[in-house]
MIMAR-267340 format. One line per field, with one value per residue: residue in one letter; chain; x, y, z of N, C-alpha, C in turn. Coordinates in Angstrom, 3 decimals. Layout:
<recs>
residuo = (a; ...)
cadena = (A; ...)
n_x = (X; ...)
n_y = (Y; ...)
n_z = (Z; ...)
ca_x = (X; ...)
ca_y = (Y; ...)
ca_z = (Z; ...)
c_x = (X; ...)
c_y = (Y; ...)
c_z = (Z; ...)
</recs>
This chain:
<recs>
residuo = (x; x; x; x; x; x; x; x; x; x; x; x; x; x; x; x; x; x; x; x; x; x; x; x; x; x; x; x; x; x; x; x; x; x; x; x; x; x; x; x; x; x; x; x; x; x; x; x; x; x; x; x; x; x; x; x; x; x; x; x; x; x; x; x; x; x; x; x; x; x; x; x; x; x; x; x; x; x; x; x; x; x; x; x; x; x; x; x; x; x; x; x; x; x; x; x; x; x; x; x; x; x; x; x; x; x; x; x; x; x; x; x; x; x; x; x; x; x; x; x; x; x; x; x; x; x; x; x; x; x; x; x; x; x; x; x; x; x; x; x; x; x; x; x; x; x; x; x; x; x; x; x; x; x; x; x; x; x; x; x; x; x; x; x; x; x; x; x; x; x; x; x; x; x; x; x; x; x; x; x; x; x; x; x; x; x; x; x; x; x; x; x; x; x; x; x; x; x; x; x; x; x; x; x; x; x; x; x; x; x; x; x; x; x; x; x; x; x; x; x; x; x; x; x; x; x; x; x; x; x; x; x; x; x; x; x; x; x; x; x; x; x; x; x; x; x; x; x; x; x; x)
cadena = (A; A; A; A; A; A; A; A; A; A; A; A; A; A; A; A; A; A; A; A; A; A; A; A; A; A; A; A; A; A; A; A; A; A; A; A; A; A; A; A; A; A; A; A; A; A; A; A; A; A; A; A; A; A; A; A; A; A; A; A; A; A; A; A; A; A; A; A; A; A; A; A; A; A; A; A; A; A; A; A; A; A; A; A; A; A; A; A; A; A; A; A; A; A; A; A; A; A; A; A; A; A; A; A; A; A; A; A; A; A; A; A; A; A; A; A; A; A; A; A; A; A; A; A; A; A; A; A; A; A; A; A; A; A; A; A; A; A; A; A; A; A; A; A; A; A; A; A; A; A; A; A; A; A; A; A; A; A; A; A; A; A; A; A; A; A; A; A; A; A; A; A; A; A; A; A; A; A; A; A; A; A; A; A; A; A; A; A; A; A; A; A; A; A; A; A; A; A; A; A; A; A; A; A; A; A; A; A; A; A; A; A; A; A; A; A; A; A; A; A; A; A; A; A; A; A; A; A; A; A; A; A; A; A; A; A; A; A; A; A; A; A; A; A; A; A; A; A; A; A; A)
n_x = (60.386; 61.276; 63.299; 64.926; 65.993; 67.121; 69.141; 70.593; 71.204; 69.819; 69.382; 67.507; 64.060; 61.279; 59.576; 55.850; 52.931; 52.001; 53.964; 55.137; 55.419; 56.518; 58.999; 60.479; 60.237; 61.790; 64.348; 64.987; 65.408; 68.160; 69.114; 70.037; 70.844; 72.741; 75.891; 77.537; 75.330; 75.411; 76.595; 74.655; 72.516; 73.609; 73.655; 70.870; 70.320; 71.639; 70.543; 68.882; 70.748; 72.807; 71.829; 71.777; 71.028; 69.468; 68.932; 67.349; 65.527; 62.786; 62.217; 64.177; 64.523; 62.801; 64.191; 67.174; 66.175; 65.499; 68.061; 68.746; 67.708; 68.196; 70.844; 70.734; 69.124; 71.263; 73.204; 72.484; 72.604; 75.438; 76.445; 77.015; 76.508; 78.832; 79.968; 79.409; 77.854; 78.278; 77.857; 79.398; 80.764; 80.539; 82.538; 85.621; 87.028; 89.125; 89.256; 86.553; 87.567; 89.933; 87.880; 86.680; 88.499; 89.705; 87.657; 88.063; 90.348; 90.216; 90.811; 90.859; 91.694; 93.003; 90.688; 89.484; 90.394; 90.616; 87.088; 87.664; 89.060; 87.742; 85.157; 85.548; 86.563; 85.736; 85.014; 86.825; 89.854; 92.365; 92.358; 91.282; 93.923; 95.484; 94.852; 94.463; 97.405; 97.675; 96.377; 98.507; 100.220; 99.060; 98.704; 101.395; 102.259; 100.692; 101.600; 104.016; 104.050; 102.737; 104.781; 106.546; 108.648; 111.298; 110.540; 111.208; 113.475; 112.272; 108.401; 107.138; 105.287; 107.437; 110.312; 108.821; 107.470; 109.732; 110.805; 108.365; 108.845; 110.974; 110.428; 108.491; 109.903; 109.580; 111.375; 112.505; 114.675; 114.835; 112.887; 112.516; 111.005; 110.989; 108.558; 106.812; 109.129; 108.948; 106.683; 106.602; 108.467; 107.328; 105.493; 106.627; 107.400; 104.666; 104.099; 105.947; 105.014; 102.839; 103.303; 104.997; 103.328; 101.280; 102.722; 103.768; 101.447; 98.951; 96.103; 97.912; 100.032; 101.130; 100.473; 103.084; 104.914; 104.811; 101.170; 99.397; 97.003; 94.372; 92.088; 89.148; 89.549; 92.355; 92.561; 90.954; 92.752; 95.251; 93.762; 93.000; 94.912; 96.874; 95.521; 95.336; 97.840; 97.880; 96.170; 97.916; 100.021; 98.069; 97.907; 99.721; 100.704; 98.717; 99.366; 102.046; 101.025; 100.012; 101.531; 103.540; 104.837; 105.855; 107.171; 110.211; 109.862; 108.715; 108.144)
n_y = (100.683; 101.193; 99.206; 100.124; 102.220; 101.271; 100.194; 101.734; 102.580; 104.582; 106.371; 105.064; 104.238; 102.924; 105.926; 106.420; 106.827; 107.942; 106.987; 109.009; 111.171; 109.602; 109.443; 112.119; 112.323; 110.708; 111.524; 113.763; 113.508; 112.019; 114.222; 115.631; 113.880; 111.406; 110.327; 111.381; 112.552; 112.781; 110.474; 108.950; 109.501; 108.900; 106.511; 106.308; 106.762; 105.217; 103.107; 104.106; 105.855; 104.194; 102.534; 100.031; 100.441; 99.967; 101.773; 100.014; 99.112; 99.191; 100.754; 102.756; 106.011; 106.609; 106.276; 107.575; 110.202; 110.518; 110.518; 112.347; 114.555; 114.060; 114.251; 117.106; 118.459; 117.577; 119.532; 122.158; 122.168; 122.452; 119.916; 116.352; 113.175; 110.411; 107.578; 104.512; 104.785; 107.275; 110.933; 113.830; 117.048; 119.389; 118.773; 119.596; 121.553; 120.327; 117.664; 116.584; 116.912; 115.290; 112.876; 112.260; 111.978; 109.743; 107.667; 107.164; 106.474; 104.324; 102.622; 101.004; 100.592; 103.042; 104.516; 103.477; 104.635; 107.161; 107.415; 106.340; 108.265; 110.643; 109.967; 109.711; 112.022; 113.611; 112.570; 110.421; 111.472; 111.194; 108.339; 109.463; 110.981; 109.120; 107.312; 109.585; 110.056; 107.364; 107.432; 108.303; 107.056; 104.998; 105.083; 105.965; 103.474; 102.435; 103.565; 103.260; 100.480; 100.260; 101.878; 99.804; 100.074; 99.995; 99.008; 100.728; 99.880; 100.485; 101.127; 102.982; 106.095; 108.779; 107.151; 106.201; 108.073; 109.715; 107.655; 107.769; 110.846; 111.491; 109.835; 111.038; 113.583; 115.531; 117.738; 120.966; 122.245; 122.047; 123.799; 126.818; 128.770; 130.414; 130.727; 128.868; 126.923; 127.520; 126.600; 124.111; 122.970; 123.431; 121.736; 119.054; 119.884; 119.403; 116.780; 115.412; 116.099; 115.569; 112.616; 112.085; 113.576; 111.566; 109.248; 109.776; 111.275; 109.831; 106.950; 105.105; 104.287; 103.489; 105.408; 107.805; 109.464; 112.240; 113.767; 114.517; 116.593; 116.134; 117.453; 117.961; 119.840; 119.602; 117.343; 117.789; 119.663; 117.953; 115.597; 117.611; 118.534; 116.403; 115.440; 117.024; 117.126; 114.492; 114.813; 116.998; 114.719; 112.320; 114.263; 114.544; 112.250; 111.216; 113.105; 112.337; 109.408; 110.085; 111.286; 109.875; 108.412; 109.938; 113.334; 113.890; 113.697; 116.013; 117.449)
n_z = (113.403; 115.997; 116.182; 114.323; 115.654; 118.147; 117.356; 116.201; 118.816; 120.321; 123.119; 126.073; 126.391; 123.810; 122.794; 123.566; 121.247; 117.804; 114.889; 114.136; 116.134; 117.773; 116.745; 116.587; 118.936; 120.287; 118.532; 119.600; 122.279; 121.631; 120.989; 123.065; 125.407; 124.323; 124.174; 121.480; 119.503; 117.001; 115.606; 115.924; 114.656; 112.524; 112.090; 112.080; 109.422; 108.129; 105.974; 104.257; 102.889; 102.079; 100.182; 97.792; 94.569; 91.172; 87.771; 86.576; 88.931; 90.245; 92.245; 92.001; 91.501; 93.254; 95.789; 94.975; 94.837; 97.670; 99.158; 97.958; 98.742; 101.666; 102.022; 100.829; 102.989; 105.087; 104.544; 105.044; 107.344; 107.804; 107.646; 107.011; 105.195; 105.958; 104.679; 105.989; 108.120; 109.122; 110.260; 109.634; 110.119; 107.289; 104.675; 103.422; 100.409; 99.556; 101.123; 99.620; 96.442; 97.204; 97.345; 94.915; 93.411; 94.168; 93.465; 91.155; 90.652; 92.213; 94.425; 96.665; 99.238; 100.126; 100.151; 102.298; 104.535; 104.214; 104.927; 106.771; 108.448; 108.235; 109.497; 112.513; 113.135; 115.029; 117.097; 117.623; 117.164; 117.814; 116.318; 113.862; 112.923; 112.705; 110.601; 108.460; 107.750; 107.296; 105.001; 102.925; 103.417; 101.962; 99.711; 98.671; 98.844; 96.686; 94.524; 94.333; 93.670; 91.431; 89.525; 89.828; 91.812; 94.047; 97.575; 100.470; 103.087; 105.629; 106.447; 106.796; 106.688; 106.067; 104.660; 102.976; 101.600; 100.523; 98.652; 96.766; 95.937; 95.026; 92.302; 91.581; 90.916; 92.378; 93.407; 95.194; 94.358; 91.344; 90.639; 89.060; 89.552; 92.591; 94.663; 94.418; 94.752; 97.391; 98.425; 97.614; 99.470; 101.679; 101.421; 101.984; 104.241; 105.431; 105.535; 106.738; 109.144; 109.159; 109.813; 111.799; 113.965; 114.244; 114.649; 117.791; 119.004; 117.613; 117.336; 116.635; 118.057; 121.107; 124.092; 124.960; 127.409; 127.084; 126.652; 124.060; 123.799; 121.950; 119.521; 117.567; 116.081; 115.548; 114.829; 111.810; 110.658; 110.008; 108.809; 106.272; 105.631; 104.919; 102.955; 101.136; 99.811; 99.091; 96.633; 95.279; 94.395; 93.551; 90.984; 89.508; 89.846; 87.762; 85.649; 84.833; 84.040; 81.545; 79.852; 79.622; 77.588; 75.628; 75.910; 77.979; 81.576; 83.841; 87.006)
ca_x = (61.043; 61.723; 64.998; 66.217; 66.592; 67.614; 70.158; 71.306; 72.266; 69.520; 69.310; 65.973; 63.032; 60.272; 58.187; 54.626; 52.340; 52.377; 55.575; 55.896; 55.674; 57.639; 60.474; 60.593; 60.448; 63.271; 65.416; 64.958; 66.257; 69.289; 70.063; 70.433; 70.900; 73.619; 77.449; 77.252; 74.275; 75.930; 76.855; 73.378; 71.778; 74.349; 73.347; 69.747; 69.984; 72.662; 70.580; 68.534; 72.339; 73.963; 70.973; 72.711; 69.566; 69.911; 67.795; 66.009; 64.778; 61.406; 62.100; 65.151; 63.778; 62.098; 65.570; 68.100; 65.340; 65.528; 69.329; 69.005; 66.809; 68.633; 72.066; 70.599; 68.943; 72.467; 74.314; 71.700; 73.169; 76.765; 76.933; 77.874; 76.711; 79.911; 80.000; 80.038; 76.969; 78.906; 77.694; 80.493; 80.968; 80.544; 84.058; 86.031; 87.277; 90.427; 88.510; 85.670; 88.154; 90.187; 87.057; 86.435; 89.465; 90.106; 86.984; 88.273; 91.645; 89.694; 91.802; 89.996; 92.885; 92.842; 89.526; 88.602; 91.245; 89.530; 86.542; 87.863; 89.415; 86.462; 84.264; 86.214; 87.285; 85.586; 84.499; 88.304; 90.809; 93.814; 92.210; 91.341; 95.300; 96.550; 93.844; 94.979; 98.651; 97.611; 96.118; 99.575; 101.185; 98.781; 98.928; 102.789; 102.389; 100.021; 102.625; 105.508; 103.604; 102.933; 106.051; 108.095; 110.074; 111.475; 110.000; 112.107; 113.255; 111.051; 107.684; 106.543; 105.471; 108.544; 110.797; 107.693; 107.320; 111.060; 111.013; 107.541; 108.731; 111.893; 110.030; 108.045; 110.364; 109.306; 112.939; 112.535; 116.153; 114.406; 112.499; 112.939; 110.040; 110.802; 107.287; 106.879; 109.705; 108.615; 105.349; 106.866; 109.342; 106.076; 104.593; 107.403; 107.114; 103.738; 104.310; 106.919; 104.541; 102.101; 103.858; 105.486; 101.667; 100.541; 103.928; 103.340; 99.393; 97.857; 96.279; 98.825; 101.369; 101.048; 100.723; 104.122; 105.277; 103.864; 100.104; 98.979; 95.449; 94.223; 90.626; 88.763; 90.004; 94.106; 92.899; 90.641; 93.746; 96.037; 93.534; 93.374; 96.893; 96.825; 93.823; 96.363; 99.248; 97.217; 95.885; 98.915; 100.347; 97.644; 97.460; 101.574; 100.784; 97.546; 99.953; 103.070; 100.541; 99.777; 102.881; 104.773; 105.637; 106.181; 108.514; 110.692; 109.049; 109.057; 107.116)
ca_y = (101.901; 100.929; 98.516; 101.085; 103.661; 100.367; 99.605; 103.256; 103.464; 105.843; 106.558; 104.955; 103.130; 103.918; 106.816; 106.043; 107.429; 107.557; 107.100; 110.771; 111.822; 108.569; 109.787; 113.351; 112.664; 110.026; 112.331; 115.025; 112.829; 111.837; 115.636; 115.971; 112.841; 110.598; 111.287; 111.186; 112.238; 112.458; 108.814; 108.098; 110.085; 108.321; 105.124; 105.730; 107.068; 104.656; 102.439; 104.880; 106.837; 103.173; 101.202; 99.844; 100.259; 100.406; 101.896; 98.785; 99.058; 100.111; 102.430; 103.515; 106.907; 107.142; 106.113; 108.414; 111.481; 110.412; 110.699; 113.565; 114.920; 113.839; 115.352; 118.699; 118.646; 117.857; 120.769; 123.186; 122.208; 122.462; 118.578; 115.504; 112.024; 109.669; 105.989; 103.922; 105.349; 108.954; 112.057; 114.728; 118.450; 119.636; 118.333; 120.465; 121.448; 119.239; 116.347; 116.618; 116.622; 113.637; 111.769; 112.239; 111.121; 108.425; 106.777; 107.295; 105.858; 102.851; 102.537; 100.621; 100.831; 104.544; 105.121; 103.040; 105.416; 108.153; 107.442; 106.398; 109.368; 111.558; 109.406; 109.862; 113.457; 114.695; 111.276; 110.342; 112.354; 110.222; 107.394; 109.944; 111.503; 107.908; 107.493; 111.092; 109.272; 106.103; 108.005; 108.713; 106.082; 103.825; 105.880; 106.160; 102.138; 101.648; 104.104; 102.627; 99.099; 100.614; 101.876; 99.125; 100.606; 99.088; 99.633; 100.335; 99.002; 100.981; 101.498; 104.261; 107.486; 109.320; 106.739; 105.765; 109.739; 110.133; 106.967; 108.437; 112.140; 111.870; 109.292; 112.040; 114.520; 116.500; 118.133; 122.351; 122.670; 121.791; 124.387; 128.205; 129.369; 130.723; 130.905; 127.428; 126.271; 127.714; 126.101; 122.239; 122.763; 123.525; 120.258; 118.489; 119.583; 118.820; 115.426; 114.868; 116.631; 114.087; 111.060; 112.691; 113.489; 109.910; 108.415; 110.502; 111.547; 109.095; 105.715; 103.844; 104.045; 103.880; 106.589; 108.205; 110.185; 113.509; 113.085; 115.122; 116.454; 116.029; 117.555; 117.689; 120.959; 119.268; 116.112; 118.413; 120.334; 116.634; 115.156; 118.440; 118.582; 115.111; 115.547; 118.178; 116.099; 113.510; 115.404; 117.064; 113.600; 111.677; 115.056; 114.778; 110.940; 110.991; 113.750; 111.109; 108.369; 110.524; 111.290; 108.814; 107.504; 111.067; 114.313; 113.435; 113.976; 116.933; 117.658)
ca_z = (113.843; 117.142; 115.785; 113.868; 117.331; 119.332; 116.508; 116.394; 120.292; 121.205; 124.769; 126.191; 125.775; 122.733; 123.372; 122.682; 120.434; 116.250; 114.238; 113.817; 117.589; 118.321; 115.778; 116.724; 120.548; 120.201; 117.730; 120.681; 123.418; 121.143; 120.732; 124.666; 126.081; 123.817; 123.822; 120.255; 118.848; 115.180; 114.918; 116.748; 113.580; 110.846; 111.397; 111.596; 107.734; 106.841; 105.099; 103.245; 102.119; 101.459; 99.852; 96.410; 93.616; 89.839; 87.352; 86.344; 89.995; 90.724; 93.551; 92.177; 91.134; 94.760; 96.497; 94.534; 95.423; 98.965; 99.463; 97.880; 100.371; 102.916; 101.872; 101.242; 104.624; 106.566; 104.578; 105.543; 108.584; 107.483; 107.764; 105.201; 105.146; 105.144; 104.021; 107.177; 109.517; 110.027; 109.784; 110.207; 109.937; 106.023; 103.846; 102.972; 99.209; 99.814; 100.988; 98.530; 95.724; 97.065; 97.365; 93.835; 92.592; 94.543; 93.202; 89.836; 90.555; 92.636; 95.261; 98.263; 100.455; 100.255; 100.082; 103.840; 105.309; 103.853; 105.074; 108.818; 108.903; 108.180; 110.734; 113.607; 113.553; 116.589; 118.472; 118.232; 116.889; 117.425; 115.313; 112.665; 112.548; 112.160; 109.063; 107.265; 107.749; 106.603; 103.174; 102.125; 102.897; 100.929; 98.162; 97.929; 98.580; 95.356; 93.320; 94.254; 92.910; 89.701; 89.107; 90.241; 92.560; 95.052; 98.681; 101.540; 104.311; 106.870; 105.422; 107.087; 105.947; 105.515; 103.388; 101.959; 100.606; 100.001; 97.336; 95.747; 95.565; 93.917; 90.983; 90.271; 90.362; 93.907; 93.797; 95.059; 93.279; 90.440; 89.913; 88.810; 90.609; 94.261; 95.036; 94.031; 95.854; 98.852; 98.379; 97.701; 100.827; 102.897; 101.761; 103.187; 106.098; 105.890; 104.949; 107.738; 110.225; 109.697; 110.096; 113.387; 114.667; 113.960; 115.702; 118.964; 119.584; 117.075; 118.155; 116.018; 119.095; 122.270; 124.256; 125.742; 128.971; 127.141; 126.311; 123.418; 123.721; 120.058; 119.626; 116.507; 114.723; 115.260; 113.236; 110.870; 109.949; 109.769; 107.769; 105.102; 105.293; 103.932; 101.496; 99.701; 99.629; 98.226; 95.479; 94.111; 94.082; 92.404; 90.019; 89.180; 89.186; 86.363; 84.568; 84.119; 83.208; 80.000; 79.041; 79.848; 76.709; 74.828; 76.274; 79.054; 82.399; 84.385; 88.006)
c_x = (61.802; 63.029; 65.414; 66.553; 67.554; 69.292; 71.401; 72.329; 71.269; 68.977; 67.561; 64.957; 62.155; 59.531; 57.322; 53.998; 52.538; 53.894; 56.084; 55.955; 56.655; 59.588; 60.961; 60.971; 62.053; 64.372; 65.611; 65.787; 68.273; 70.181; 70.561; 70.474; 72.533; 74.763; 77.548; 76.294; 74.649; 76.156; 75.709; 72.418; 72.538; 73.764; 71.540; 69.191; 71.122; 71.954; 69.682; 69.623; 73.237; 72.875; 71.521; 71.085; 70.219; 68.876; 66.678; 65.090; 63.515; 61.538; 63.507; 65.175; 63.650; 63.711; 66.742; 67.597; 65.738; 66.983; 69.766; 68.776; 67.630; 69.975; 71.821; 69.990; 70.386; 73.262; 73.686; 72.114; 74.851; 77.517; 76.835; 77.722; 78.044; 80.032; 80.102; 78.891; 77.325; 77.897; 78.630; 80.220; 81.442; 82.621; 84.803; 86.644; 88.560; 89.710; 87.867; 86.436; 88.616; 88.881; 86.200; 87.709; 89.899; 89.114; 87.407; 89.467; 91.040; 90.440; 90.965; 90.828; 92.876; 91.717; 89.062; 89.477; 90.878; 88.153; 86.738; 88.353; 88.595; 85.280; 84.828; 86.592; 86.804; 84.951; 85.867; 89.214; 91.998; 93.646; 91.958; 92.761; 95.623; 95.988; 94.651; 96.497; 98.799; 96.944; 97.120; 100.392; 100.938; 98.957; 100.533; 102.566; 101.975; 100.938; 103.977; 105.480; 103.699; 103.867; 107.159; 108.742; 110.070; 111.080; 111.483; 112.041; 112.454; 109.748; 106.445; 106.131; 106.659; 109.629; 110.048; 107.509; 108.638; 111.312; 110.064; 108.238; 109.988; 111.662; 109.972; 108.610; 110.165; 110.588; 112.976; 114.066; 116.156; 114.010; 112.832; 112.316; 110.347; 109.492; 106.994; 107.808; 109.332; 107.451; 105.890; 108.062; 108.275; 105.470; 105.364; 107.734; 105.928; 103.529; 104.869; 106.148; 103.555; 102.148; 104.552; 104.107; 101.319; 101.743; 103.666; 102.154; 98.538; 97.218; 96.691; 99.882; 100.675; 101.503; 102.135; 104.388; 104.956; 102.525; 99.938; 97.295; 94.915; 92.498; 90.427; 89.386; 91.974; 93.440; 92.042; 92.283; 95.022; 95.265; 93.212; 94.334; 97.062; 96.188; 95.051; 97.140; 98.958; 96.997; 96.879; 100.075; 99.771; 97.376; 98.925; 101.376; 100.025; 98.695; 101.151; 102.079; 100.144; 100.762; 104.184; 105.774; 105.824; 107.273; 108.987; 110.124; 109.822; 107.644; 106.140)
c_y = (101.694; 99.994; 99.144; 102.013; 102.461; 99.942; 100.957; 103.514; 104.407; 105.511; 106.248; 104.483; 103.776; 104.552; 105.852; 107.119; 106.647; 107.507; 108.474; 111.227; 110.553; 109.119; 110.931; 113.537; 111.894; 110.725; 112.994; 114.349; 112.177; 112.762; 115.545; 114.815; 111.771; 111.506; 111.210; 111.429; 112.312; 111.061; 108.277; 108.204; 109.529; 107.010; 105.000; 106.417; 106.061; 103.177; 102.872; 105.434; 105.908; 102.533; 101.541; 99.717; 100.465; 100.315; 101.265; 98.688; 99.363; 101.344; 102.573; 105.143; 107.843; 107.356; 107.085; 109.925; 111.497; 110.837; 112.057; 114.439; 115.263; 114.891; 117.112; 119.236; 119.148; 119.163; 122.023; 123.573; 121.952; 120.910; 117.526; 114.120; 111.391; 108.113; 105.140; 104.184; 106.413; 110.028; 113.125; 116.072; 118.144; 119.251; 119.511; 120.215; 120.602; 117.940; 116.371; 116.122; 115.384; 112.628; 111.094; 111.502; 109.974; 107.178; 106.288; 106.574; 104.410; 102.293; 102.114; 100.989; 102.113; 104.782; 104.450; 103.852; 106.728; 108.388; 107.065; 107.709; 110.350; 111.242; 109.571; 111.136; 114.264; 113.945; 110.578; 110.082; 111.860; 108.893; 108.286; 110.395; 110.029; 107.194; 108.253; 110.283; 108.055; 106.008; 108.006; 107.748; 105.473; 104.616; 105.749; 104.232; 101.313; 102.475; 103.243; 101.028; 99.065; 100.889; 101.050; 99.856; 99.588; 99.813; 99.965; 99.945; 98.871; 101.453; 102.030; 105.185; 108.158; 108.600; 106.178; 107.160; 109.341; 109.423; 107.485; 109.724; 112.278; 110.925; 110.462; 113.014; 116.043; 117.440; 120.010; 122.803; 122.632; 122.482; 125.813; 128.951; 129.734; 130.411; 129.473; 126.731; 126.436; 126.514; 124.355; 122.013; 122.761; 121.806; 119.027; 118.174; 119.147; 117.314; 114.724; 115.080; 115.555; 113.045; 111.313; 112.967; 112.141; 108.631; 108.874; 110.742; 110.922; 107.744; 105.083; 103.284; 104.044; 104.982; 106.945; 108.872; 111.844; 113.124; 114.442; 115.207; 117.082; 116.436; 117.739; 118.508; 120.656; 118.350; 116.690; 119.180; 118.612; 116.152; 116.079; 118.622; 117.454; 114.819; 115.984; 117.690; 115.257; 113.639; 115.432; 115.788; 112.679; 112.635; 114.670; 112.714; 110.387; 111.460; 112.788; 109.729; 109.028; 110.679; 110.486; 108.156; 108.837; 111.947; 113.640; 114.412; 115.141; 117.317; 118.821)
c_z = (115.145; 117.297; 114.828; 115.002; 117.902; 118.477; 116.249; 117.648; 120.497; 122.543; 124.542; 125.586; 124.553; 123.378; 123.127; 121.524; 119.245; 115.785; 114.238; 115.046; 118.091; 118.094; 116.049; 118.070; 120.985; 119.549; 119.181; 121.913; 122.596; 121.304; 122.374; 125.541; 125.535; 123.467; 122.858; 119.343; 117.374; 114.801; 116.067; 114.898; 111.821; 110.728; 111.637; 110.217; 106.730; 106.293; 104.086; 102.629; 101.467; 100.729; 97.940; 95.470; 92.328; 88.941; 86.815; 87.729; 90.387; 91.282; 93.345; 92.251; 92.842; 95.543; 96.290; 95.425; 97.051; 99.530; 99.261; 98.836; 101.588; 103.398; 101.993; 102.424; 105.177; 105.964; 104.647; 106.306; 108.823; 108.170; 106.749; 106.081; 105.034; 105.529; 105.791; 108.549; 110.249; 109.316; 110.534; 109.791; 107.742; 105.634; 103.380; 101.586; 99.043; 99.723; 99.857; 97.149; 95.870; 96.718; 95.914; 93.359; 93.364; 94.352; 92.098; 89.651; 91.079; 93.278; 96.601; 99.371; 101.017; 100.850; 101.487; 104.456; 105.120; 104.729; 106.829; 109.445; 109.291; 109.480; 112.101; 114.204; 114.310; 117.259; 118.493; 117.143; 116.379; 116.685; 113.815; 112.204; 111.965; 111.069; 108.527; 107.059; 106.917; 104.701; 102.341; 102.160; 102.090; 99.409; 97.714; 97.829; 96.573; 94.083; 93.247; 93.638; 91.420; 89.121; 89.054; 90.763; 93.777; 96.703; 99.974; 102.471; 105.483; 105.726; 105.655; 106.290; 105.309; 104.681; 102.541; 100.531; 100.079; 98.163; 96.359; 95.062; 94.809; 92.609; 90.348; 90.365; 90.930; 94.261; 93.848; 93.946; 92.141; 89.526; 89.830; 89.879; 91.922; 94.795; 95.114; 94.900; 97.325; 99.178; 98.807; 98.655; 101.898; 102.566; 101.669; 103.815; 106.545; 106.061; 106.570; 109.536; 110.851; 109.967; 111.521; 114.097; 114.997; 114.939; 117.197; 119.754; 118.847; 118.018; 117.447; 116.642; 120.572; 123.311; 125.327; 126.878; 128.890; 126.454; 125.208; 123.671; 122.477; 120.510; 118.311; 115.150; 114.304; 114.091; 111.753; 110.691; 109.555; 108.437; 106.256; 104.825; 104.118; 103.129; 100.562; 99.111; 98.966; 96.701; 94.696; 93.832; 93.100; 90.965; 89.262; 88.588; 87.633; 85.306; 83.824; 83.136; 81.886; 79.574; 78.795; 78.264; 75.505; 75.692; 77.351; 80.143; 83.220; 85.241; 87.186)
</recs>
């Protein structure tokens, strides 16, 4: 017990006593003592939340139960194991979704930007914006692979989007709908907003002659911004891979 706290980062030597007054008195000093006590408390469950078992296992049974456990504990407490030794503020239905389909698509690239993003978003901010940023680009990167297209010259966010969104057919003039157009001109700007965030107040640049002060609820709204964007992309992208070879395509 005492090299899992020391391995954690918690403030201070072992109490004494039994394991259970040891564990309880040390949790307690974490809460009020460590700048961090959330990524003090991720990594001393991240190898009960990561341990790889399969049902030929003995204690797989025991192990699955346990995680379970664990999870419905932190969202008691409107908090969410995530991959890596985080525990962050509960996901939201954006995230959640991406994180589903991006297993399904199997996208590593994505999916560690995903998960840096999420870990960071209120111990630092400007590494999580330049994550949510780095979601979309890899994503237009692994479309623009599949499709053959050709990349461009800058291969940023924004001509990174531009070549994805007119494949599939992202064009407001396109459609009848007002409502709709309004909608796919807003995510746009969202698009453009985030790659302008991530150039300016992320840590992918260095910082400039105005300082942005990024706190947790800017890169929570960056990285749902970019959850969304994600989605109706890989949703528009699944939909072409079915049809592709029947009606002619339409967003």
């Amino acid at each position: 017990m005492n090299s899992l706290f020391l391995y954690a980062n918690a403030p201070g030597d072992a109490p004494e006593g039994n394991k259970l007054f040891k564990a309880t008195e040390w949790l307690r000093r974490v809460n009020k003592q460590a700048d961090d006590p959330l990524r003090v408390l991720g990594r001393l469950i991240e190898s009960c939340m990561e341990i790889q078992s399969t049902p030929d296992d003995w204690n797989h049974a025991q192990s699955e139960s346990d995680k379970m456990r664990v999870q419905e504990i932190l969202a008691q407490h409107n908090l969410q194991y995530v991959r890596g030794g985080n525990v962050v503020g509960a996901l939201g239905v954006p995230s959640r979704t991406l994180d589903s389909m991006l297993r399904a698509f199997d996208f590593a690239a994505v999916d560690h930007e995903f998960e840096r993003a999420l870990g960071n978003v209120e111990s630092e901010p400007r590494e999580a914006v330049s994550a949510a940023s780095n979601i979309l680009e890899s994503l237009c990167k692994a479309y623009i692979a599949e499709a053959s297209l050709p990349l461009p010259q800058r291969q940023d966010l924004k001509p990174l989007w531009e070549v994805v969104r007119k494949d599939l057919g992202f064009d407001p003039g396109a459609i009848a709908d007002r409502d709709l157009q309004t909608i796919l001109t807003g995510l746009f700007a969202v698009v453009e907003g985030i790659g302008a965030l991530r150039t300016h107040a992320s840590s992918a640049h260095g910082s400039g002659m105005v300082q942005y002060r990024l706190e947790g609820r800017h890169a929570r709204l960056a990285i749902h911004s970019a959850h969304t964007v994600a989605i109706f992309l890989l949703e528009t992208w699944q939909k072409k891979r079915q049809i592709r070879s029947s009606a002619p395509w339409r967003p």
